[in-house]
N, C-alpha and C positions, 0 to 999 in steps of 0.2 A: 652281061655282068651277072655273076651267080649272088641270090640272095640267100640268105640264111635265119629260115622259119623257126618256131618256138610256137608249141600248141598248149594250150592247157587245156586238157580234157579231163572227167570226170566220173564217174561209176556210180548210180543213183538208185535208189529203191524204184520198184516201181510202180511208180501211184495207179495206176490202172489198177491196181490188187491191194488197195489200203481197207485195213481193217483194222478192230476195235484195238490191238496190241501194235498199233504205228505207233505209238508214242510213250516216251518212257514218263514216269512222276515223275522228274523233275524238267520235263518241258522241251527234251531233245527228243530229235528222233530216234527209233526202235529202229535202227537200219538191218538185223538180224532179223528184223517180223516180215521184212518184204525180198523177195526177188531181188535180184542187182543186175542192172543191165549198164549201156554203153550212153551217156547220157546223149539223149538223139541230135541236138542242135551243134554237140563236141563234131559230129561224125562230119558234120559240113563244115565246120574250122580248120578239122585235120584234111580234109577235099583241099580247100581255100590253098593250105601251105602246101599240100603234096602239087595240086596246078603249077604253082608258082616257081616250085621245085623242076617239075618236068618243062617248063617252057624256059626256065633262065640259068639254073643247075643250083646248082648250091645244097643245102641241108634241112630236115627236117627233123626236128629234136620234138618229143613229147613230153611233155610234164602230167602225173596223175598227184595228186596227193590225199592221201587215204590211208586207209588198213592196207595192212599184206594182202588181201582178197583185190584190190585196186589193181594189183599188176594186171587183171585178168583181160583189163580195158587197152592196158599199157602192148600186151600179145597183140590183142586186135589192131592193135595200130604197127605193128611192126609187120603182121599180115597184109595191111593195105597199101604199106609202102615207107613207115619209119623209116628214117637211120639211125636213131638214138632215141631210147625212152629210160626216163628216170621216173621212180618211184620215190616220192618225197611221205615219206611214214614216220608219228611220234608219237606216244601215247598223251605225250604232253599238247600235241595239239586238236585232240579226240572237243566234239562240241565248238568247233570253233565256227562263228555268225559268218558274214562275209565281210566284215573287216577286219578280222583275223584271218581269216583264209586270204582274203586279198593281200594281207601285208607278208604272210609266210611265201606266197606265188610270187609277189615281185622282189621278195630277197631273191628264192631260188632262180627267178631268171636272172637277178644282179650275178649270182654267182656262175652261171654259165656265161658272164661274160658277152662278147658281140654277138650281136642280131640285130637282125634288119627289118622283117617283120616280127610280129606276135597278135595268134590269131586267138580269139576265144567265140566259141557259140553264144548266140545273143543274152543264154538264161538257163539254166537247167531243171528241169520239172519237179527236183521236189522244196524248191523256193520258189520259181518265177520273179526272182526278183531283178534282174539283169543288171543286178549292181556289181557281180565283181571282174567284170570285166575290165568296165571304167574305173572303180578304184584303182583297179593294177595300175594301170596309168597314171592316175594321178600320182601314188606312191614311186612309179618310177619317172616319174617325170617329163613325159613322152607324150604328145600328141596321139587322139584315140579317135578311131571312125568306127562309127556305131551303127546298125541295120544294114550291113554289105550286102546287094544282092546283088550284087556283080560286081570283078575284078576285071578294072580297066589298066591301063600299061603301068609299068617301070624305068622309068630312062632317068638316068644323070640324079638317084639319092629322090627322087619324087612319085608318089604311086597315086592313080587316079583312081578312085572307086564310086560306083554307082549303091546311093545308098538309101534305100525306102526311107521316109517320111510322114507314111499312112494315108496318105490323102493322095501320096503322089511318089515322085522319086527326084533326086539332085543328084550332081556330077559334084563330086571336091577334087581336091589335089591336096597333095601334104608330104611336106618332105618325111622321109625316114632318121630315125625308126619312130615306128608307128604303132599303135595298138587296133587290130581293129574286129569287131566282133560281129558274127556271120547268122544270117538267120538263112530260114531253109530253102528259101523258095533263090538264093546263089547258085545253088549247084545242085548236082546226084553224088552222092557220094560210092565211090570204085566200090566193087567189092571182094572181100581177103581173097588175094591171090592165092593159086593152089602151091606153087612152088615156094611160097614164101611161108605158107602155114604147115608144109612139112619141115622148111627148117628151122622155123619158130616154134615150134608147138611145144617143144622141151625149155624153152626160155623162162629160167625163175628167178625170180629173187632172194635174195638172202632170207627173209624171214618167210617167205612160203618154204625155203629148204628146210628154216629151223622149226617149222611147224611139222613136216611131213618124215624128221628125223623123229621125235619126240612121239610121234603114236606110230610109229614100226617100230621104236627102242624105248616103249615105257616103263618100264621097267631099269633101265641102264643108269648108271650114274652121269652127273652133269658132264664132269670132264669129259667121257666118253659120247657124247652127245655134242658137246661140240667141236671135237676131232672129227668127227663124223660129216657134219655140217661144211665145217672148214674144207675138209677134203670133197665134198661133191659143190663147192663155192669156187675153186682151185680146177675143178674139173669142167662146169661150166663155161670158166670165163678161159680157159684153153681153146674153148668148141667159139667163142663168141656167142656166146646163151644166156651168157649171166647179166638180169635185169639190173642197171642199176638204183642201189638203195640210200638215200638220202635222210637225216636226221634234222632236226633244227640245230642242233648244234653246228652241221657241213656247212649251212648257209647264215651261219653268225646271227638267229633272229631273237628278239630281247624277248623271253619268254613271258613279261609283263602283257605284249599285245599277241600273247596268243591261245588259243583253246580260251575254258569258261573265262580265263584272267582277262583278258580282251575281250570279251565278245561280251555287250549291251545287250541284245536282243535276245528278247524271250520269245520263243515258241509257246503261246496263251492253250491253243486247238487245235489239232489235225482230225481231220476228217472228211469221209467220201460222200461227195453230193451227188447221187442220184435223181436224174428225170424222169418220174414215172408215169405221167399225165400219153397218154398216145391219141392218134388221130392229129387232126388237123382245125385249124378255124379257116374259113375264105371272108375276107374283107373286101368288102365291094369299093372300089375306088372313085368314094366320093366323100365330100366332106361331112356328111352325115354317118360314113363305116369308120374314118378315120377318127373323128369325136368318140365314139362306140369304142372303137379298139383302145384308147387312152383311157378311157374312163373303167375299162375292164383291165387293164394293168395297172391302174392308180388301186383298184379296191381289192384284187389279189395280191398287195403290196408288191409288185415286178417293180415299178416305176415309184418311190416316195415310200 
């Protein structure tokens, strides 16, 4: 029986390179101060649904929602093995926490309509908050498995998954559809096929076209600028190239719960903590090292 996956993935600064311009005055992130990579724990959600795709047939749709820079992530998953990625982009939803992100993610997958699974990485690096996975779920309504580290069968609308619990790991079962969110140590994730990154690699989106008209025709008037657009938008989606590009309006979401309007949470501090102590201690395994070792993290404030 063929299922039909739904990934939300993600495009993130990248904190390994945070510096004193990560953060803007008013308490969001400076996503233009860092690097933008593939958010690493997405890369083993989009594994999770393309497995599940190669063993029982069916589809694999991606979801990115971001800037026009997000398609970038949206390419990379069409090289690993997409069938469909959409780019969900609003300037209206720029800043939004993850309760706005979660509720813009479970309109857009209401509006694609049936699925079977929906897969999300356990957390993304420049929150660690591994809240919007489960949101999504609760906003759609759906049963959610959390810490996948392995995908066990699918027969008859019920999928079995092996799921960390830190101390250890548990079997569930749970009928479909399901939400469930994958940490690393599931899988390896493939990587971009060569045949599929030459036919992707011209795959854009409507506002990466209207950005890449506008600084070769700066100078041109609007109307010609977007005849222009239009005609290589008309051209792409001839070739099957053309990313597609989603608004909040596509997916009917009440502008009230979204961007800074929805989003509670404030960003207080970003910043990059460095270890610079090197060498090592050796504690002698006795209760007199292991006294010693507490009492020297109680007063280096580690511990308290």
């Amino acid at each position: 029986m063929p299922y039909d996956c739904i990934v939300c993935v993600k495009q993130v600064p990248d904190t390994a390179n945070v510096t004193a311009s990560a953060m803007n005055e008013d308490g969001t992130v400076n996503r233009a101060a860092l690097p933008a990579i593939f958010n690493p724990e997405d890369l083993h959600a989009l594994e999770a649904a393309l497995e599940v795709r190669d063993r029982y047939g069916g589809t694999v749709t991606a979801i990115s929602m971001g800037p026009p820079k997000a398609a970038e992530v949206l390419r990379d998953c069409l090289y690993r093995g997409a069938d469909r990625v959409i780019l969900l982009t609003d300037r209206r939803a720029a800043a939004s926490d993850t309760l706005a992100t979660s509720y813009i993610l479970s309109q857009a997958i209401r509006t694609l309509g049936r699925y079977d699974l929906v897969f999300c990485g356990r957390q993304a690096i420049d929150g660690d908050t591994a809240q919007v996975g489960p949101q999504c779920a609760e906003k759609l309504g759906i049963p959610q498995i959390t810490y996948m580290e392995q995908m066990g069968e699918l027969r008859e609308g019920i999928v079995r998954v092996r799921r960390n619990i830190g101390h250890g790991w548990e079997v569930v079962e749970c009928p479909l559809p399901v939400l469930i969110t994958v940490i690393p140590a599931a899988n390896q994730p493939r990587p971009p096929a060569a045949k599929r990154v030459m036919r992707y690699k011209r795959a854009r989106a409507a506002a990466e076209l209207a950005a890449q008209v506008k600084a070769e025709m700066p100078e041109a008037p609007e109307d010609l600028i977007a005849a222009e657009v239009q005609r290589r938008v008309e051209a792409l989606r001839a070739e099957g190239l053309l990313i597609e590009q989603w608004d909040l309006d596509r997916i009917g979401a009440d502008l009230s719960r979204c961007g800074m309007a929805g989003s509670p949470t404030k960003v207080f501090r970003i910043q990059s903590i460095v270890l610079k102590r090197e060498g090592h201690v050796q504690v002698p395994p006795t209760e007199d090292g292991i006294r010693q070792l507490v009492r020297e993290l109680v007063v280096d404030r580690i511990l308290g």
